[in-house]
C-alpha positions, 0 to 999 in steps of 0.5 A: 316313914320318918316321923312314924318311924321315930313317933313308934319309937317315942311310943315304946314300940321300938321293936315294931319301929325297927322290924318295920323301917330300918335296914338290918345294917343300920348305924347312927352318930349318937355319942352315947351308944355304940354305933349299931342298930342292936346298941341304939334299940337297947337305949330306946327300949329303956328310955321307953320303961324309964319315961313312959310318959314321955310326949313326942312332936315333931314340928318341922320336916325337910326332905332332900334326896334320901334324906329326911330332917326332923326337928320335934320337941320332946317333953320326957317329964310331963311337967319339964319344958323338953328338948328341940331334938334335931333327927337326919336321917338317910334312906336305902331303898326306902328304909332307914339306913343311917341316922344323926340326933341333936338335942337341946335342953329347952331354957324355961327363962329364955329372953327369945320372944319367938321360942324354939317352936 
């Protein structure tokens, strides 16, 4: 549910994203935005008309209890390296209740050999 939920959202098809997954009391940690479902939902459906080419991967998923932790890379430009994005998310009786973002600008010149992936 969780990476569909966020691989809909990446798509642009945030409304379906939400109608689908989310609790009608939703509220998240993002920084940027307000805290309520109505103020995130806004952002993503502009980031979506902004970045529609945007590319979405998530590459490691954990679970544990009602909560779920994505880490995925994140291209908003074709040619950029992208961000490690880091999502926990809470569940209520299986929809989504309360999420937390991280991300991380991908360096192009990183001395690391192993990478973020």
């Amino acid at each position: 549910m969780a990476i569909h939920f966020l691989t809909l959202t990446a798509a642009g098809k945030v409304d379906e994203a939400f109608e689908t997954y989310v609790t009608a009391n939703f509220i998240h940690h993002n920084q940027y935005f307000k805290g309520d479902r109505t103020s995130l939902m806004e952002a993503m459906k502009t980031n979506a008309i902004e970045m529609p080419n945007k590319q979405f991967e998530v590459k490691m998923l954990m679970k544990e209890d009602d909560k779920v932790m994505t880490y995925s890379h994140i291209q908003l430009k074709q040619d950029e390296v992208g961000i490690a994005v880091v999502h926990i998310i809470r569940f209520e009786n299986e929809k989504i209740a309360e999420m937390w973002d991280l991300g991380q600008v991908i360096a192009k010149d990183s001395p690391n050999e192993n990478g973020l992936f």
